[in-house]
C-alpha positions in Angstrom: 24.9 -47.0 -21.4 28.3 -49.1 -20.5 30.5 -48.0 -17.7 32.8 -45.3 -19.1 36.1 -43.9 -18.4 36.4 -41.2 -16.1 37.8 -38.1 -17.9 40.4 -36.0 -16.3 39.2 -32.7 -14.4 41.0 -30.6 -17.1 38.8 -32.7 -20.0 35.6 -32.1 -18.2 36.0 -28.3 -17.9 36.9 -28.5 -21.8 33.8 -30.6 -22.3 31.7 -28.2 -19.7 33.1 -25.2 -22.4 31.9 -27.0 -25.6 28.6 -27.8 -23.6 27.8 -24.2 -23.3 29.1 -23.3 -26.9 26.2 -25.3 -28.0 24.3 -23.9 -25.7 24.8 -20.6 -26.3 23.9 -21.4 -30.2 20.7 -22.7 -29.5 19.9 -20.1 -27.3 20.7 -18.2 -30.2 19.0 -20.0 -33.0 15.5 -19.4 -30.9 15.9 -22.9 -28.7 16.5 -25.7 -31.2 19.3 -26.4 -33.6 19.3 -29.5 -36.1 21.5 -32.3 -34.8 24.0 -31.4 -37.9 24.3 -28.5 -36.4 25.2 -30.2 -33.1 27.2 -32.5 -34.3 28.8 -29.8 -36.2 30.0 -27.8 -33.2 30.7 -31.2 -30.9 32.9 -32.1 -33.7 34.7 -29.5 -35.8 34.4 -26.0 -33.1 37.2 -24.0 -34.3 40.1 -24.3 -31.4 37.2 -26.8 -29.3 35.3 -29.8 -31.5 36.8 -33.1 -30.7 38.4 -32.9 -34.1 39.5 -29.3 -34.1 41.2 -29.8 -30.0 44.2 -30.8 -28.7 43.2 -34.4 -27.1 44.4 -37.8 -28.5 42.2 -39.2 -31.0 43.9 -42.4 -32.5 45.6 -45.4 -31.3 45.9 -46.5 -27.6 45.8 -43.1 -26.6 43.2 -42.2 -28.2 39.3 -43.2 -28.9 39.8 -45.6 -32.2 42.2 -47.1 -34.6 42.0 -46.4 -38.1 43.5 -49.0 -40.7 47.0 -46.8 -41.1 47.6 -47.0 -37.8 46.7 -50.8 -37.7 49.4 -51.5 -40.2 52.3 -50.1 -42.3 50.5 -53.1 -45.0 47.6 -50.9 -45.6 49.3 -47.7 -46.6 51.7 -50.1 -48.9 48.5 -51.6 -50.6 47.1 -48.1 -51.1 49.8 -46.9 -52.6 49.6 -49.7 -55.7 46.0 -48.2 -56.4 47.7 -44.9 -56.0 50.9 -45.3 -58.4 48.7 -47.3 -61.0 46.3 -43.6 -60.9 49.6 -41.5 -60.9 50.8 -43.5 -64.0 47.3 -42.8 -66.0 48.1 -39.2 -65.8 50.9 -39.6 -68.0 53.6 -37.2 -68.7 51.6 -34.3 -67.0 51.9 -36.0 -63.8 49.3 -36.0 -60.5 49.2 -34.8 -57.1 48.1 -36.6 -54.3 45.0 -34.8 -52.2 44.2 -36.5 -49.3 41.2 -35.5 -46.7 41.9 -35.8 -42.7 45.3 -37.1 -42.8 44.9 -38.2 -38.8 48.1 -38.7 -37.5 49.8 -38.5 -40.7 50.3 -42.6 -41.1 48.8 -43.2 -43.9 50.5 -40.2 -46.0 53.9 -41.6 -45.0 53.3 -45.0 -45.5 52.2 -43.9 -48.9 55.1 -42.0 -50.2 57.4 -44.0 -48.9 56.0 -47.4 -50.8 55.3 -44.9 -54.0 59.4 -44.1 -53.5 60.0 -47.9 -54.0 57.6 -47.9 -56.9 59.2 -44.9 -58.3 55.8 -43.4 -58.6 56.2 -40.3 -56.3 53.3 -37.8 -56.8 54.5 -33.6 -57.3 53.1 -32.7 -54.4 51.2 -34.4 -51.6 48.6 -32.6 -50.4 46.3 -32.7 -47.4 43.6 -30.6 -46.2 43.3 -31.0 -42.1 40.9 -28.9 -40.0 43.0 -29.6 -36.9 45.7 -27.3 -36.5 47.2 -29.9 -33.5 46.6 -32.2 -36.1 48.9 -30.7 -39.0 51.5 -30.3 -36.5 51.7 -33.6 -35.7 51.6 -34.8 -39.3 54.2 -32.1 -39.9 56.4 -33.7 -37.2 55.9 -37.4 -38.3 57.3 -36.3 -41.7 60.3 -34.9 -40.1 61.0 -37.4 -37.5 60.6 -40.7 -40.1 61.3 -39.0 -44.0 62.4 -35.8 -43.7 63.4 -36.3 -47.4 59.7 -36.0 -48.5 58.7 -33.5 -46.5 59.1 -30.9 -48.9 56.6 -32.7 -51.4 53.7 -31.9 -48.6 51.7 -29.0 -48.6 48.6 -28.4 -46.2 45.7 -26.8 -47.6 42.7 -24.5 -46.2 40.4 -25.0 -48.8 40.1 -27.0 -52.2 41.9 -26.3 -54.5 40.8 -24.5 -58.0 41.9 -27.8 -60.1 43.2 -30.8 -59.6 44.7 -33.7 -61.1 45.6 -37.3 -59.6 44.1 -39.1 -57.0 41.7 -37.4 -53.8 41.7 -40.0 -50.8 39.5 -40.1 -48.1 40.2 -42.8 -45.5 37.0 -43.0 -42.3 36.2 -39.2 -43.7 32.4 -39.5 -44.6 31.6 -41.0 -41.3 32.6 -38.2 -39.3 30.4 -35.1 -41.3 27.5 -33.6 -39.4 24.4 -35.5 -40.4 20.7 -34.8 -40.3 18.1 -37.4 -38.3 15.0 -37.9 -40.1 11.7 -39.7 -38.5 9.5 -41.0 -40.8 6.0 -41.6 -39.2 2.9 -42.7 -40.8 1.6 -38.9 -40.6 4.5 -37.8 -41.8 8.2 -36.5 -41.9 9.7 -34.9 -38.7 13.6 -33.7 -37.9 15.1 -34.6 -34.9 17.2 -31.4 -33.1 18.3 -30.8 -29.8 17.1 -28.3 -27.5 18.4 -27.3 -23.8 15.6 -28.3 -21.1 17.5 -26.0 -18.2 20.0 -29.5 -17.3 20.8 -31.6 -20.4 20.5 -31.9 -24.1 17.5 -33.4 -25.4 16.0 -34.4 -28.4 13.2 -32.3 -29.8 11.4 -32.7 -33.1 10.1 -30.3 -36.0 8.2 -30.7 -38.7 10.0 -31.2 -41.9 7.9 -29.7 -44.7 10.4 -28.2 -47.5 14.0 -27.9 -48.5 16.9 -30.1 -49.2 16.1 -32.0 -46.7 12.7 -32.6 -47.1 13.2 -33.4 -50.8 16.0 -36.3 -49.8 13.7 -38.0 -47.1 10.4 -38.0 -49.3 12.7 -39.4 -52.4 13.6 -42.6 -50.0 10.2 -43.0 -49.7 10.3 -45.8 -46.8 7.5 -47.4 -45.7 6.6 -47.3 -42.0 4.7 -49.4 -39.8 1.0 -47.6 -38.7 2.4 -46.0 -34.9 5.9 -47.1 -35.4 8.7 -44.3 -36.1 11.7 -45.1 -38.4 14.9 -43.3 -37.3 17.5 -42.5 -39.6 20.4 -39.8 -40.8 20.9 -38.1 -44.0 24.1 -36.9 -45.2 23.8 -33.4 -46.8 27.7 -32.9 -46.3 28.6 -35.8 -48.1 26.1 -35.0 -51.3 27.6 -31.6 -51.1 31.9 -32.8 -50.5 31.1 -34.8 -54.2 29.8 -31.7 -55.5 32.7 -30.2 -54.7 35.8 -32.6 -55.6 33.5 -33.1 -59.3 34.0 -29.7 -59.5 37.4 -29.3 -59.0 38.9 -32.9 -60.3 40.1 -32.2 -64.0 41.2 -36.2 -64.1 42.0 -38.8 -61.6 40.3 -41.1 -59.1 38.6 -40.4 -56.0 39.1 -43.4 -53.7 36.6 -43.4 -50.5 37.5 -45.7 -47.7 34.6 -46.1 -44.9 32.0 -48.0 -43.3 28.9 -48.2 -44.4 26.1 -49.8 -46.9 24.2 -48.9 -50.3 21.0 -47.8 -50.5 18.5 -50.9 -49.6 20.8 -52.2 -47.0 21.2 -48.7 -45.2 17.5 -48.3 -45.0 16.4 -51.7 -43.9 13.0 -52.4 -42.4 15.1 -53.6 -39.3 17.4 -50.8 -38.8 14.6 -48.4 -37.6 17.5 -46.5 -34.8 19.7 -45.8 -37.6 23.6 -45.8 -37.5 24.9 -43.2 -34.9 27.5 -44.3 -33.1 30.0 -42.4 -30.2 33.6 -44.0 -30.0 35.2 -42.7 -26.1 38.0 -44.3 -24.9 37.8 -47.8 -27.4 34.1 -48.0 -26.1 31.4 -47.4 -28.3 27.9 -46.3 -27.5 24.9 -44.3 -28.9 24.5 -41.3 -26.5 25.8 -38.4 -28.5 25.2 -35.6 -26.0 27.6 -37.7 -23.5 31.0 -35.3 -23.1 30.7 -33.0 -26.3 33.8 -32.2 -27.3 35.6 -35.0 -25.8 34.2 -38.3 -27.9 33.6 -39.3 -31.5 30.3 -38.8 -33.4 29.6 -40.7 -36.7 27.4 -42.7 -39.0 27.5 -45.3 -41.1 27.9 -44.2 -45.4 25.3 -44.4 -47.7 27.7 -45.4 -50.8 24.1 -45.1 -53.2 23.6 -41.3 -51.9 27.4 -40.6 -52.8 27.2 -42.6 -55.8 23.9 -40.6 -57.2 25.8 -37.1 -56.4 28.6 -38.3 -58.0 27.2 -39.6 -61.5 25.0 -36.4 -61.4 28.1 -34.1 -61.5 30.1 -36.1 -64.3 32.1 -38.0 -62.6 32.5 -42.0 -63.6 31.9 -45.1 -61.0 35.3 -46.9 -61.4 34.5 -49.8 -58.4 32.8 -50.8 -55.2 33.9 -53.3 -53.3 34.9 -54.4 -49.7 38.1 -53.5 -47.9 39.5 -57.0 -48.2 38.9 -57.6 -51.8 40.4 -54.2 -52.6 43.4 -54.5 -50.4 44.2 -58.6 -51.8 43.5 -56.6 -55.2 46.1 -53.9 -54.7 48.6 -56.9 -53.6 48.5 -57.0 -50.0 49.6 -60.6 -49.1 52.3 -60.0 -51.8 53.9 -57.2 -49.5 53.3 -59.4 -46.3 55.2 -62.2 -48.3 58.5 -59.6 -48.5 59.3 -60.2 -44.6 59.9 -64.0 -44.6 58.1 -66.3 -42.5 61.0 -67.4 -41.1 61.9 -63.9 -38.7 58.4 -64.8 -36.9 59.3 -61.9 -35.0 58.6 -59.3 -37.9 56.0 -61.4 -39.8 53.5 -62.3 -37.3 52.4 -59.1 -36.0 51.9 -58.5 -39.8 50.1 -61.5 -40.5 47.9 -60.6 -37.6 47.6 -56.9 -38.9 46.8 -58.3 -42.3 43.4 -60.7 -40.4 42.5 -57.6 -39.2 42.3 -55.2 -42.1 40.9 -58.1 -44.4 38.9 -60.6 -41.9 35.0 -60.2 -42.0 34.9 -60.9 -38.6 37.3 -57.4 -38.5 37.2 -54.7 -41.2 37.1 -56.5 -44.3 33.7 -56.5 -45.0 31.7 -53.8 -43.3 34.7 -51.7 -44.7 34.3 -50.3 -48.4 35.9 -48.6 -50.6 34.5 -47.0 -53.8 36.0 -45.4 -56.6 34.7 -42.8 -59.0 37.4 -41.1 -62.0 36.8 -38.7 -64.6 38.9 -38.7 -67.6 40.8 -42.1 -66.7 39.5 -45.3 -69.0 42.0 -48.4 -67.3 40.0 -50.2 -64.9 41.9 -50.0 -61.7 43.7 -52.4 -59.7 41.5 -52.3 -56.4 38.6 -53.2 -57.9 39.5 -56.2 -60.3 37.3 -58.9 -58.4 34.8 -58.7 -55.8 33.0 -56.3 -57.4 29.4 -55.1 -55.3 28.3 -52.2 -57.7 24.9 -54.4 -57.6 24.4 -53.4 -53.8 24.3 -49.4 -54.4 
């Protein structure tokens, strides 16, 4: 475990709160809950989850940076892929939906490049758990295009029908996932219990269900005495149930880390992918300061793909983050501020090597794509195509 930053007395007692939250509901659920469920509460607690408080999540401040906050060039590539899906819905129109808008960046960055365009959507929704959250967004809108405020609605739930383009930017990470052990006698879940001091781990057999049906399917070999660690993603299988069901035509563009199928399941990758971000440090103890750090996993693009397809929607692209940003035009917009003013251009030249270096995000980022009722192939995913990975 790395040396950590010291919280602030207040943040302890908030953590110390969500601590016995969890408590309390394993107490209640007979002394072991599945580590969605933990995950679950750490996270998203009404009024306490790291996601649903009050603390600062992004930027400097915060615990990570996400790509909009990086640079004002990522929202401005988006919005190309975004305009061209607009465009494809013809005289009808399309809405924007996006999923956990963060601090708002990347929904102004859009609409304000789809202005230029002249491809503004009706509305632009976004549906944010975190109330502290919307009223940040809320206030971004106000403070930097108060014109376009008006186009933005925040939403509880999904809506009935939709029609346009859903975006989900470092969304799948961040749902509550299941750990799976696969041991040569066979298939165990990995919960947490409360030993009277601490979290722990405790296992369960995993004989039936959902669950049980997902790990068997992945049918992974494992070494005689060896255990093979890994999540499954219920939440994610069941969040593409639920936009197939409601998307009438659009796109769905998915922007996170992560791998298809083979890659995600290596031999070699026996711990799995759970990472905590506190602070810009990043570590693997998940019962360190619930409440007060970032949970996630790495995606499994094949499990969302196979949901997907199942429910009728289309595969439209797969690629990495650079390829689809230098397909949606990316170096184009950093060619609009002349060399020349070094003073604006090379913090976006340097904003650009982050978003599209492998040594960055380029490649572990990816974005996928799946539409329903849209036939143009679209702009993102012209080259660099990895469809063969999922």
């Amino acid at each position: 475990m790395p040396s950590l930053p010291i919280p602030s007395e207040a943040a302890l007692q908030h953590s110390r709160a969500v601590q016995e939250l969890i408590r309390a509901d394993i107490a209640a659920a007979g002394g072991w809950v599945s580590f969605a469920r933990y995950m679950e509460l750490a996270l998203y607690a009404p009024g306490m989850g790291y996601y649903s408080g009050g603390a600062a999540k992004f930027g400097g401040m915060g615990d990570f940076v996400t790509a909009p906050e990086i640079s004002p060039l990522f929202g401005k590539a988006v919005a190309r892929q975004a305009a061209q899906v607009l465009e494809l819905m013809g005289d009808k129109g399309g809405d924007i939906l996006e999923f956990g808008a963060g601090t708002g960046k990347l929904a102004l960055d859009l609409l304000l490049e789809l202005e230029k365009l002249g491809h503004l959507p009706g509305r632009y929704l976004i549906l944010e758990v975190s109330a502290e959250l919307r009223q940040r967004q809320r206030e971004l809108f106000e403070k930097h295009a108060s014109h376009l405020a008006p186009r933005v609605d925040w939403l509880e739930h999904l809506p009935a029908r939709f029609n346009g383009l859903v975006l989900a930017n470092e969304v799948l990470d961040a749902m509550p996932v299941h750990l799976v052990v696969w041991r040569d006698s066979g298939l165990l879940e990995r919960g947490v219990a409360w030993n009277g001091t601490a979290f722990e781990w405790s296992e369960h057999p995993l004989v039936d269900g959902e669950l049980f049906a997902v790990a068997r399917a992945l049918n992974l070999r494992v070494d005689p005495g060896k255990d093979y660690i890994s999540e499954i993603n219920l939440a994610a299988r069941g969040f593409m149930r639920s936009l197939a069901g409601v998307l009438q035509q659009g796109a769905i563009v998915l922007i996170d880390y992560g791998f298809g199928h083979s890659e995600y399941y290596h031999s070699q990758r026996d711990q799995g992918t759970l990472m905590c971000h506190y602070r810009h440090h990043a570590h693997d103890d998940p019962f360190y300061l619930p409440g007060l750090q970032d949970i996630t996993s790495h995606v499994d693009f094949s499990a969302v793909t196979e949901v997907a397809i199942n429910t009728g929607l289309e595969l439209r692209g797969y690629t990495t983050q650079a390829h689809f940003l230098i397909n949606c035009g990316i170096t184009e917009i950093l060619a609009q501020t002349p060399a020349e003013n070094t003073g604006a251009y090379l913090p976006l030249a340097n904003q650009l090597q982050k978003l599209v270096s492998p040594a960055e995000m380029g490649e572990l980022f990816k974005v996928i794509a799946f539409g329903k009722n849209i036939h143009q192939p679209l702009a993102g995913f012209v080259s660099g195509d990895k469809s063969r990975l999922l």
